[in-house]
Wavefront OBJ file of the C-alpha trace (Angstrom):
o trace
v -56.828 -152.238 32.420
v -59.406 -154.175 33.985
v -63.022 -154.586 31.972
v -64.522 -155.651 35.134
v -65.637 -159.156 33.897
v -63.610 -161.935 34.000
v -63.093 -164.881 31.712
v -66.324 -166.920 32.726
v -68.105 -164.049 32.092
v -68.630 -162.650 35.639
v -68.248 -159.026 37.030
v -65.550 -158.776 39.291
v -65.765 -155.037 39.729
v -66.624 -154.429 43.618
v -68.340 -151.257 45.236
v -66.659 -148.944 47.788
v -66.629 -149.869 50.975
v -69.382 -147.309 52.332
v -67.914 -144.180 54.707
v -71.165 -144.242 56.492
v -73.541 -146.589 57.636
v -77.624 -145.505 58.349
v -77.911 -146.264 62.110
v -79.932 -149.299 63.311
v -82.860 -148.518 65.694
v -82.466 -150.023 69.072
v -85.212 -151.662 70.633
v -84.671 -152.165 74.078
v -87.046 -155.093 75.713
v -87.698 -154.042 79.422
v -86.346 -156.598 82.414
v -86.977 -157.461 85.464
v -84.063 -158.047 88.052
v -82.000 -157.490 91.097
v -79.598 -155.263 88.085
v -82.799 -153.214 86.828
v -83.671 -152.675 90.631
v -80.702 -151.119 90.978
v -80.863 -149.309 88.495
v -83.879 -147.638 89.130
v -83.302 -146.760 92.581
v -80.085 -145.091 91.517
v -82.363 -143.319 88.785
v -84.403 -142.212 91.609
v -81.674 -141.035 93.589
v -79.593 -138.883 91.194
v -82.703 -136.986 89.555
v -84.180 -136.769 93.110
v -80.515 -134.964 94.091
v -80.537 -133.077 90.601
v -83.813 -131.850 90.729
v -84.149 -130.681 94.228
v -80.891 -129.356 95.288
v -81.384 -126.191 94.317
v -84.357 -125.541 96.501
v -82.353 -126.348 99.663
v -81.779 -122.835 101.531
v -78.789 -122.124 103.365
v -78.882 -119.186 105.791
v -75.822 -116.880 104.931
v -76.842 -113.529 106.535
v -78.872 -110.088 105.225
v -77.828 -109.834 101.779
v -76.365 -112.809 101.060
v -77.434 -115.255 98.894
v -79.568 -118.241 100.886
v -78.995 -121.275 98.206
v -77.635 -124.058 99.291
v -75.497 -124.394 95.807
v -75.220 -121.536 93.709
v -72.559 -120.644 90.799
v -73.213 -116.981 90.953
v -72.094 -115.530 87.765
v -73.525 -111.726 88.034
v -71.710 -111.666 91.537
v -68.818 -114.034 90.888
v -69.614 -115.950 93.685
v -69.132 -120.231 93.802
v -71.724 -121.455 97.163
v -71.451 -124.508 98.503
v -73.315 -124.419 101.813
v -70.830 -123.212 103.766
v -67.999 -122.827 101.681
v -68.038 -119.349 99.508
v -65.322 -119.749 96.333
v -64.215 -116.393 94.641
v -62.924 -116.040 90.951
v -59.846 -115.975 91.553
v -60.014 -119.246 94.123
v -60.854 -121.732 91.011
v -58.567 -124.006 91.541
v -60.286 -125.527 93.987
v -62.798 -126.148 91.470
v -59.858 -127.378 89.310
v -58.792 -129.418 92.500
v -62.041 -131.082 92.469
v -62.437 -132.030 89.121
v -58.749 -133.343 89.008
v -59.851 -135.474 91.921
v -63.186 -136.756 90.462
v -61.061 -138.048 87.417
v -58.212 -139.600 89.089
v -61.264 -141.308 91.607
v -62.978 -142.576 88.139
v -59.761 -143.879 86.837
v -59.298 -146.040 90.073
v -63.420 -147.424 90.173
v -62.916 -148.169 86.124
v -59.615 -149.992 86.946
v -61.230 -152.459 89.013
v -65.274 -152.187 88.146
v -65.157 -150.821 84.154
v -67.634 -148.937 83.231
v -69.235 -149.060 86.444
v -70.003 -144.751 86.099
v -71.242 -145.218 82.544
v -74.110 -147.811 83.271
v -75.138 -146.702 86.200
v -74.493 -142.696 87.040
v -73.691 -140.905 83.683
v -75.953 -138.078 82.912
v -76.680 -139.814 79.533
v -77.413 -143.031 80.739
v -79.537 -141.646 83.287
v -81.810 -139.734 81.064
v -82.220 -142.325 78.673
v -82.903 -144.822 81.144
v -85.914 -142.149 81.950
v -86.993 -141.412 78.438
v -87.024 -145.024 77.581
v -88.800 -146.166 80.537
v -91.527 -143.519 79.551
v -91.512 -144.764 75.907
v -92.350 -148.619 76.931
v -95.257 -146.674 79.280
v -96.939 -144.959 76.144
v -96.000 -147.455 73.018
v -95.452 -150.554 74.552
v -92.748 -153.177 74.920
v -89.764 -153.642 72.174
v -92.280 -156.152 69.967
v -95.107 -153.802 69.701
v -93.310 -150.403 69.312
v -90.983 -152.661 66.488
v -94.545 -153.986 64.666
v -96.336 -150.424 65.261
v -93.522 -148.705 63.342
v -93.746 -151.021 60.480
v -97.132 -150.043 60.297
v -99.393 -147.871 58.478
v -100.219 -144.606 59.795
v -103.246 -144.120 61.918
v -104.735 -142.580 64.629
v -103.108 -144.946 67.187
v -99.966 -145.004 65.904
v -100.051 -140.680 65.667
v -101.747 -140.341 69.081
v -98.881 -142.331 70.840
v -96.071 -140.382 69.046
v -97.223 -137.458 70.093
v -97.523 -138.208 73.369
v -94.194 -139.769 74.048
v -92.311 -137.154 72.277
v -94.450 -134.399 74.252
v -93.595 -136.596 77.741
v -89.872 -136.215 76.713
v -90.196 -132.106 75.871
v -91.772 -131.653 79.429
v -88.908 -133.634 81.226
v -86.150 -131.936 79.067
v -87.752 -128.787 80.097
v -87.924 -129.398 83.471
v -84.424 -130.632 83.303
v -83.195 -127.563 81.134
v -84.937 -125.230 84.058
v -83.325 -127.130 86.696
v -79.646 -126.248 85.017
v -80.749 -122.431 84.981
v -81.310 -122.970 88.665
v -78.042 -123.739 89.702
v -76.690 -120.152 88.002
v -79.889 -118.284 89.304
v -81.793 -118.048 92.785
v -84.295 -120.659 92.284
v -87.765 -119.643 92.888
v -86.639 -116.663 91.778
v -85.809 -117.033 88.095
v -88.631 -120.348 88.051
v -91.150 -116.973 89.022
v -89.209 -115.069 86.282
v -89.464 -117.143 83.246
v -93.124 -118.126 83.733
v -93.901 -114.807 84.143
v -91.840 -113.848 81.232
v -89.729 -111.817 83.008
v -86.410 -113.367 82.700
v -83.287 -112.210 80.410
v -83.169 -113.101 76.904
v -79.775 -115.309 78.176
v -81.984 -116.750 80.759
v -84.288 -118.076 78.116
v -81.702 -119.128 75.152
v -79.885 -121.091 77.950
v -82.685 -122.977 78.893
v -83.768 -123.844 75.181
v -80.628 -124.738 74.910
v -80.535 -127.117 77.395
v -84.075 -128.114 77.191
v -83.527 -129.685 73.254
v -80.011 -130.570 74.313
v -81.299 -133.257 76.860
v -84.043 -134.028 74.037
v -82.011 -134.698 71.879
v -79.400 -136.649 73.258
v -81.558 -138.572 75.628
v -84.176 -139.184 73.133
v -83.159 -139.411 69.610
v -79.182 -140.201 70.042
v -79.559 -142.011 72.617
v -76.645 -145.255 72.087
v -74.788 -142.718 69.414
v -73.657 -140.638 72.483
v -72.058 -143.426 74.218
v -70.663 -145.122 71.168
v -69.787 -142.249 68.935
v -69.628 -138.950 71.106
v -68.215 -139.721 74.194
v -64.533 -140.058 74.476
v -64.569 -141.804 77.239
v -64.816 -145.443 75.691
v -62.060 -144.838 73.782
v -59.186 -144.088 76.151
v -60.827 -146.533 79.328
v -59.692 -149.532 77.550
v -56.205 -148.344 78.871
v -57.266 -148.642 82.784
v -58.580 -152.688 82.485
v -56.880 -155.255 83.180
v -56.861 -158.988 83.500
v -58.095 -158.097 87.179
v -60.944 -155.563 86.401
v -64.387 -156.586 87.268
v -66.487 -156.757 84.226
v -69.937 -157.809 82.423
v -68.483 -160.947 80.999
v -70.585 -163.999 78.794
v -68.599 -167.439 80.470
v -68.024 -168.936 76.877
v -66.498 -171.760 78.465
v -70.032 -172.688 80.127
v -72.477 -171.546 77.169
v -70.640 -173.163 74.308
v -72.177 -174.816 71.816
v -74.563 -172.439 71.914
v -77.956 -173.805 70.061
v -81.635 -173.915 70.351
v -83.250 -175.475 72.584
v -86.427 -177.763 73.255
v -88.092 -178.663 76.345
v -86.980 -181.862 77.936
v -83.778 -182.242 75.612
v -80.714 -182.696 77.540
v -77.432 -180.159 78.629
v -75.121 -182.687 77.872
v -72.488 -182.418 75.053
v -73.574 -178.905 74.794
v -73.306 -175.543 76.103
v -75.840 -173.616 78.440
v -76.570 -170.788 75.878
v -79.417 -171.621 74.115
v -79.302 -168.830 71.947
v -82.747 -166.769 72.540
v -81.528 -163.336 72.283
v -82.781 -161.953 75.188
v -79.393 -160.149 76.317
v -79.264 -158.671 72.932
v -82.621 -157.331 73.140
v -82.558 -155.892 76.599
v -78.982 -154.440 75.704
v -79.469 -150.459 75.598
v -76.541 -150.065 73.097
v -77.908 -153.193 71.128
v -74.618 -155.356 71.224
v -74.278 -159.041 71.748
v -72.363 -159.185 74.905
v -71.198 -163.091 73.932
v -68.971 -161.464 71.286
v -66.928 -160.551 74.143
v -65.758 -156.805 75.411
v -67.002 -154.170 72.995
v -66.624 -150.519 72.755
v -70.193 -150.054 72.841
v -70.782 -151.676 76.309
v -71.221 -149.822 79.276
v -71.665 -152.289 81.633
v -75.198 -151.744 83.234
v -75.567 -155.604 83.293
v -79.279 -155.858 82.495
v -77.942 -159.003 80.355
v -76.891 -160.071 83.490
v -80.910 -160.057 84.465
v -81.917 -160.815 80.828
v -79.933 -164.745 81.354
v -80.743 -165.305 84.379
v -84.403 -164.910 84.036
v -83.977 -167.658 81.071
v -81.772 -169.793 83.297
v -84.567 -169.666 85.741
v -86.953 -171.089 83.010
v -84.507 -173.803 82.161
v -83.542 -175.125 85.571
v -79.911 -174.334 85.029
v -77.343 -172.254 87.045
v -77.784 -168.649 87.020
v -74.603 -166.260 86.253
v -74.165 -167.538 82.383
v -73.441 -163.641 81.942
v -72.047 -162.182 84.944
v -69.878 -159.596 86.557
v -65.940 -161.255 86.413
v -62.548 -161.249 85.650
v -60.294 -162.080 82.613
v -58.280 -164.101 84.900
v -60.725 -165.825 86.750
v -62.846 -166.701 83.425
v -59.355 -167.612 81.478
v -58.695 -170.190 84.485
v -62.379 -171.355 84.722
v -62.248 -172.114 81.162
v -59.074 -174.279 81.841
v -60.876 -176.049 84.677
v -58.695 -174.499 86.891
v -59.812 -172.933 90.562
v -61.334 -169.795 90.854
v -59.035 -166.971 91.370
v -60.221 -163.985 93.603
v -59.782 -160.742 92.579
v -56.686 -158.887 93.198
v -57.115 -155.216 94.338
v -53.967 -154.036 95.030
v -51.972 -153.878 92.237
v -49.724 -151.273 90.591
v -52.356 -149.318 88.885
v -54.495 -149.026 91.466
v -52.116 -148.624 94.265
v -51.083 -145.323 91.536
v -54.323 -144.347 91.551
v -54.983 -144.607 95.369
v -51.818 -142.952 95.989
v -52.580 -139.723 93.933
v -56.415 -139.700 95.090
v -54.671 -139.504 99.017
v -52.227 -137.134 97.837
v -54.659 -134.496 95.812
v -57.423 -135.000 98.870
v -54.975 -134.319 101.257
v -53.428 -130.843 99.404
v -57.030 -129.686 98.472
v -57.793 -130.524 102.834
v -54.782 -129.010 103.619
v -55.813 -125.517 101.283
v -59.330 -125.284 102.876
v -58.044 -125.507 106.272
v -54.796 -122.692 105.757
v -57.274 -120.880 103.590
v -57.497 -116.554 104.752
v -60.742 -114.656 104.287
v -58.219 -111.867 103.229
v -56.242 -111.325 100.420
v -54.084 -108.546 98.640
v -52.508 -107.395 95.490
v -50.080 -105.076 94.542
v -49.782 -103.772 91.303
v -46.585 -101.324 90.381
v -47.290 -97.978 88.706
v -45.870 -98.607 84.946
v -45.566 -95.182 83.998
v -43.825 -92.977 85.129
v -41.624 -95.911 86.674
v -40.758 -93.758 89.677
v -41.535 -90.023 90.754
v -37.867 -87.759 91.959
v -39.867 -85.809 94.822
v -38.215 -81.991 95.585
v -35.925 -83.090 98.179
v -34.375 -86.056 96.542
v -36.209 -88.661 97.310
v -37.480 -90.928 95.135
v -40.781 -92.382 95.207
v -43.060 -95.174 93.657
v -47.140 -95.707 92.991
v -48.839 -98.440 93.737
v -52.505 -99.974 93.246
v -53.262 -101.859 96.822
v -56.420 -104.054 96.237
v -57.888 -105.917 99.661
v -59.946 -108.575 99.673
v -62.480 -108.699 102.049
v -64.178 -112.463 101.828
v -66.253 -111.965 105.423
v -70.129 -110.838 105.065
v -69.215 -107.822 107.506
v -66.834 -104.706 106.920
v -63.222 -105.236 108.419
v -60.439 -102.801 109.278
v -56.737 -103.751 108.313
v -53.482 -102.577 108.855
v -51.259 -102.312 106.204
v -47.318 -102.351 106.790
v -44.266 -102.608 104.342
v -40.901 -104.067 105.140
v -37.828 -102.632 103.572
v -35.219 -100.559 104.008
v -34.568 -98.103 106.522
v -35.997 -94.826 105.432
v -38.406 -96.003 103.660
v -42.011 -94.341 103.948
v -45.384 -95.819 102.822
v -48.962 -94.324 102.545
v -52.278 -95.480 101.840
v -54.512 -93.118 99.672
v -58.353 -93.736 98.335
v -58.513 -93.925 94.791
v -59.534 -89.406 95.146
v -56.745 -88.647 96.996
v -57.550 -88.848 100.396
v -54.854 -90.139 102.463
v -56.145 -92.807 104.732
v -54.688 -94.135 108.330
v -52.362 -97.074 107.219
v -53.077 -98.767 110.399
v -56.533 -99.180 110.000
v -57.777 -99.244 106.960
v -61.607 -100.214 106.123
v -62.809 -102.237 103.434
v -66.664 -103.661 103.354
v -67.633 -106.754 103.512
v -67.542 -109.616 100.563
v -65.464 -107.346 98.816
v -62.376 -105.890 96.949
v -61.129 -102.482 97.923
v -58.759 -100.548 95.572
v -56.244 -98.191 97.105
v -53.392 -96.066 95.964
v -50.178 -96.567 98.012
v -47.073 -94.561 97.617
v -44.136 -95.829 99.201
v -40.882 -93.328 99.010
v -36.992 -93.565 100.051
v -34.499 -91.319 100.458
v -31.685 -91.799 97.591
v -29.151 -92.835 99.752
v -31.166 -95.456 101.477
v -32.006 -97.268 98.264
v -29.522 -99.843 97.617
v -30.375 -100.710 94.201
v -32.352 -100.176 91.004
v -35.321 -102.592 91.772
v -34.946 -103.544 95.627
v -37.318 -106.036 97.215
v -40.029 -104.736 99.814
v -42.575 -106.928 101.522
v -46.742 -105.725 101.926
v -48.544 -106.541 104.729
v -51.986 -106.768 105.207
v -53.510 -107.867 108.404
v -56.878 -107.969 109.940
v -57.680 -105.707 113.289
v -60.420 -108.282 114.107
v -59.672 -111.831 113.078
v -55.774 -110.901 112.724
v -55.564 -113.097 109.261
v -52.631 -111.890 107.349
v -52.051 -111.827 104.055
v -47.976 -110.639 102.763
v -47.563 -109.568 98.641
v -43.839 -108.988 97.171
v -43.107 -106.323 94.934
v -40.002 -104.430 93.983
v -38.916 -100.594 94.574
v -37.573 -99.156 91.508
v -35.220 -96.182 91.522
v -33.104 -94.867 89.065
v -29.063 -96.224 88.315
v -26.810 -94.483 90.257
v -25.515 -91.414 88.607
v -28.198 -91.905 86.311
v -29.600 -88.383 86.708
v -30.830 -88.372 82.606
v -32.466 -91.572 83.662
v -34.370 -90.012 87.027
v -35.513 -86.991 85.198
v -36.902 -88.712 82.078
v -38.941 -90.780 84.600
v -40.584 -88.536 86.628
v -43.082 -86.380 86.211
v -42.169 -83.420 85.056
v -41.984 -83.044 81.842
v -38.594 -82.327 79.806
v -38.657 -79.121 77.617
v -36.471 -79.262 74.289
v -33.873 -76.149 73.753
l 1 2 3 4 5 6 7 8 9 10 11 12 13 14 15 16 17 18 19 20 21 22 23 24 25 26 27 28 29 30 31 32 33 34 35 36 37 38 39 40 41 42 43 44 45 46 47 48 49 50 51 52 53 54 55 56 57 58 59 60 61 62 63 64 65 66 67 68 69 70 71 72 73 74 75 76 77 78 79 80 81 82 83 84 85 86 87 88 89 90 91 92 93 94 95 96 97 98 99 100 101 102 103 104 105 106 107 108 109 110 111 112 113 114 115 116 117 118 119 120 121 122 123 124 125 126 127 128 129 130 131 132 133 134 135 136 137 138 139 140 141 142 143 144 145 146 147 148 149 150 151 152 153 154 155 156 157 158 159 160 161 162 163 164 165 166 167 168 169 170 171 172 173 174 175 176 177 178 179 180 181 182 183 184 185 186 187 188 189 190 191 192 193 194 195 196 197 198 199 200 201 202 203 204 205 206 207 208 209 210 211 212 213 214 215 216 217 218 219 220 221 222 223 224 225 226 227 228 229 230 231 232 233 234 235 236 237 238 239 240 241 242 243 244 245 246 247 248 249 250 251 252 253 254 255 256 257 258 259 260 261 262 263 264 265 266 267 268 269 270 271 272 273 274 275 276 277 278 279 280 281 282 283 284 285 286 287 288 289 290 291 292 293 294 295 296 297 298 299 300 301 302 303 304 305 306 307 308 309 310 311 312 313 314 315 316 317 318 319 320 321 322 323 324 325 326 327 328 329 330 331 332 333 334 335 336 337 338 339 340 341 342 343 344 345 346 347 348 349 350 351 352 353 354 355 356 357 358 359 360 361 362 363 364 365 366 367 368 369 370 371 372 373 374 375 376 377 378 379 380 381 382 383 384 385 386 387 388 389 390 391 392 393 394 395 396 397 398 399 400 401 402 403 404 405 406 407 408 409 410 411 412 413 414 415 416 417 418 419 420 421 422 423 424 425 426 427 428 429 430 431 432 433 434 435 436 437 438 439 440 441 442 443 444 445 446 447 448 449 450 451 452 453 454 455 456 457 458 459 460 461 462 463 464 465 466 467 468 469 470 471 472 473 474 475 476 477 478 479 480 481 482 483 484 485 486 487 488 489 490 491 492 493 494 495 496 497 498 499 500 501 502
């Protein structure tokens, strides 16, 4: 058994490696660059899309909702301009998201984590909250040396105020999400008038310290702990995929460096720091590819700006290839990026096929649709002259603002009879049959054959439904069911009378 010291008399007993680590502030240093100008128009851009969307109006008729994009969840209505999606139409939704990923698969093979610097929701927001953070406490040095501080008045006063700027922007960015789910100056008059549905205001408090949270306290944790999406995109590089990359074969020996000393025998890096400090995620990008990057490439501004300084070629850290960099530091010629290649010709390939099925389903797609559901009980009815007859629930959908009439036939066999009844009783005119507008009409249909005509237990029958106006069709199969033949025990314990004991 060990005693933990050893023979010289020294304690060779070792702690745990710790489970958990206590997380290491990041102060991000602010930089100036063609990457940060980017960056900052894109910000622009995407809250400027996020933020007003909602607002746009979009004519649809009396009655109809006039938001450009609404998910209407009371009426169970998708808008999108023009396009109207109903519940049971969500795979195109499905469609679209299927296609978004397979599109972000392809840009990661040959950009990486182009979507993650530049137009994730995350980095976005941060990019916001931090930008308003340097605005009220300063640059990295002075918000690092006020937090060591002592607390005063200044230190309380500027706290307060940044964390108050990031509660008004999560709010408005919480009250933007209700928007989308809501008519918009609608529920914004509703909830400052204090109106609006309890769900109406949980959802926005919910959103409101979501974005507060992640944006302004988790910040880095999101990307590098949270987000699944590091983890798997590893899988999509390749030698060829365009990334941030530090050119080791130009930088190294790294060292300090003082004015008027010479390049030669060393490398280019002269170890100041600045990508580190301008890094969001706080990573040294010269340790190579890490999970934590995300590509934005403000080291890419951070270098240059110090390469500037020094008189020396810009692009130490740059946007690259493995392959290139691996034959660079060989002194070999540059090699050019290849874009076609098997992963991305994959990728291309299923992005053409999914746009063109989702194309071809929004052309061929009916404002009319039908369902038939079959009576479960009694299975079938014996009417008094021998016939035998079946119940069915006929639902139309109507998907046109105005009120249609339809026709509705069945195809069978000969004999058979079909009739179309409102859910009271009242037998209605099968060839013309009304159902209002931007709805679903339920009917009753009966549909009866003579016993001889039936040629088996469950025969096959075709519904038709087709519009008197636009003459869009829409066809359901079902089945007939009738009892075996000679099966008279069967026929009379399915109908409807009932069968009296002895």
């Amino acid at each position: 058994m060990s005693t933990g010291i050893d023979m010289g008399g020294h304690d060779d007993t070792t702690a745990p490696p710790a489970l958990f680590a206590n997380r290491l502030k990041v102060y991000a240093k602010a930089v100036q660059g063609p990457v940060r100008r980017i960056k900052w128009a894109l910000l622009v851009v995407m809250l400027g899309i996020y933020y007003i969307l909602p607002w746009i109006r979009w004519d649809r008729g009396p009655g109809r909702p006039d938001q450009a994009l609404l998910l209407d969840l009371e009426g169970r209505r998708g808008y999108f301009f023009n396009l109207e999606i109903w519940p049971d139409e969500i795979y195109y939704l499905a469609g679209l998201l299927i296609f978004g990923a397979v599109l972000l698969f392809l840009v990661t093979s040959l950009y990486g984590r182009l979507w993650c610097g530049y137009a994730c929701p995350q980095t976005v927001w941060t990019d916001l909250f931090m930008w308003v953070e340097r605005k009220i406490e300063g640059d990295r040095a002075e918000r690092i040396r006020r937090d060591k501080a002592a607390l005063s008045f200044d230190k309380v006063w500027r706290k307060v105020a940044k964390h108050g700027a990031w509660v008004l922007i999560a709010a408005a960015t919480g009250g933007a999400w209700i928007m989308y789910y809501r008519d918009a100056p609608t529920v914004t008059m509703e909830m400052l008038t204090g109106q609006a549905s309890a769900t109406v205001y949980s959802m926005f408090a919910l959103f409101t310290i979501t974005t507060y949270t992640l944006a302004g306290w988790a910040r880095e944790q999101v990307c590098t702990y949270m987000c699944p999406w590091p983890r798997f995109q590893a899988a999509m590089l390749d030698d060829q995929t365009v990334t941030v990359t530090y050119q080791a074969w130009r930088g190294e020996p790294r060292g300090k460096y003082r004015k008027g000393e010479s390049f030669d025998l060393r490398g280019d890096c002269v170890d100041c720091t600045q990508c580190v400090q301008v890094c969001p995620t706080g990573i040294d990008i010269r340790d190579g590819i890490q999970l934590e990057c995300i590509n934005c490439g403000l080291c890419v501004d951070a270098c240059n700006n110090v390469m500037d300084k020094l008189h020396r070629p810009n692009a130490l850290i740059t946007w690259d290839t493995f392959a290139n960099q691996a034959a660079l530091a060989k002194g070999e010629q540059p090699r050019h990026m290849k874009i076609i290649r098997p992963r991305t010709l994959i990728y291309a390939g299923l992005i053409v096929v999914l746009g063109a099925v989702m194309l071809t389903a929004m052309l061929t797609r009916t404002r009319v649709d039908a369902t038939v559901i079959r009576d479960r009980a009694p299975l079938f009815v014996t009417l008094s002259d021998g016939s035998i007859r079946n119940g069915y629930t006929l639902k139309i959908t109507n998907r046109r603002p105005e009120g249609s009439e339809f026709a509705v036939t069945v195809d069978g066999p000969d004999g058979l009879v079909a009739s179309v009844h409102t859910p009271d009783g009242r037998e209605l005119p099968a060839d013309n049959v009304e159902v209002r507008g931007d709805t679903q009409g339920a009917l009753r249909m009966f549909i009866a054959m003579p016993r001889k005509a039936i040629p088996e237990e469950q025969t096959p029958i075709d519904v038709h439904i087709r519009n008197l106006t636009t003459g869009e069709e829409a066809s359901v199969a079902t089945v007939f069911v009738a009892p075996p033949s000679g099966g008279d025990r069967t026929q009379r314990v399915n109908s409807v009378a009932p069968v009296q004991m002895p």
